[in-house]
N, C-alpha and C positions, 0 to 999 in steps of 0.2 A: 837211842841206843841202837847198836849194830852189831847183829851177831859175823864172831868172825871164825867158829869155828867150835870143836867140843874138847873138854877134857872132863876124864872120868866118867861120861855119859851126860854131861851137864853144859849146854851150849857156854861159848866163852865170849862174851858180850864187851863192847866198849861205847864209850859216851859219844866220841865222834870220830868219825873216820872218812877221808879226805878221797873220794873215787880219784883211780888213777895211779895211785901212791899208796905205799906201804904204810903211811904214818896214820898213828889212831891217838886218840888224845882220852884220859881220863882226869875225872872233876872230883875231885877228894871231900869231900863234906865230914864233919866230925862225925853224924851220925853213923853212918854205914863203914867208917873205916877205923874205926879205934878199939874193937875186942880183938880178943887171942884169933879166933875165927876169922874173921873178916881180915885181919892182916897177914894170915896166911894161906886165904881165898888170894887175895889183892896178889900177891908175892908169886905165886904158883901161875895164876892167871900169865902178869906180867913175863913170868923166864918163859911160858909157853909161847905167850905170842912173839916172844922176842926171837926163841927158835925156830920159829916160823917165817922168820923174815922180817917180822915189825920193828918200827923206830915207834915206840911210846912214851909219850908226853905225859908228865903228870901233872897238876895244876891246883891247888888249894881252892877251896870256897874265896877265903882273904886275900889270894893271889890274883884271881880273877876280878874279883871288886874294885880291890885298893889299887892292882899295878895291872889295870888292863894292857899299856904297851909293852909290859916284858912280856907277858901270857902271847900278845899279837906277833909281838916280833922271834921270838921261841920259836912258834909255829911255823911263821915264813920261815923261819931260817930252814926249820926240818920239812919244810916241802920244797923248797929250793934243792936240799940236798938229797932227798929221795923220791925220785920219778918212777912210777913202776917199769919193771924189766920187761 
């Protein structure tokens, strides 16, 4: 994990994040992302970094498993197309 910044006093962290490039990648697991809270952490987090310049990725547990080359190729694509400024 990578912190990328704060909101509300509470740093704003993401799963991976690409040096160089604005693009950060998050890994969705059923645990951590299925109450009222946590998808309105996840949501808040997400518009924040987004206002901030970032292109995020999101990626299921089963998306990663089952369909590693869309997850692979997803990614290149958004680091192809966001180089940092």
């Amino acid at each position: 994990q990578v912190h990328l910044g704060k909101r509300d006093n509470r740093l704003i962290r993401v799963d991976c994040r690409f040096p160089g490039t604005k693009v950060a990648v998050e890994l969705l697991g059923y645990r951590y992302h299925r109450t009222e809270l946590q998808l309105r952490t996840d949501s808040e987090r997400i518009n924040q970094l987004t206002l901030s310049g970032y292109l995020v990725l999101q990626f299921t547990y089963e998306a990663v498993v089952n369909r590693p080359d869309k997850v692979v190729a997803h990614t290149v694509e958004a680091l192809l197309g966001r180089r940092a400024a």
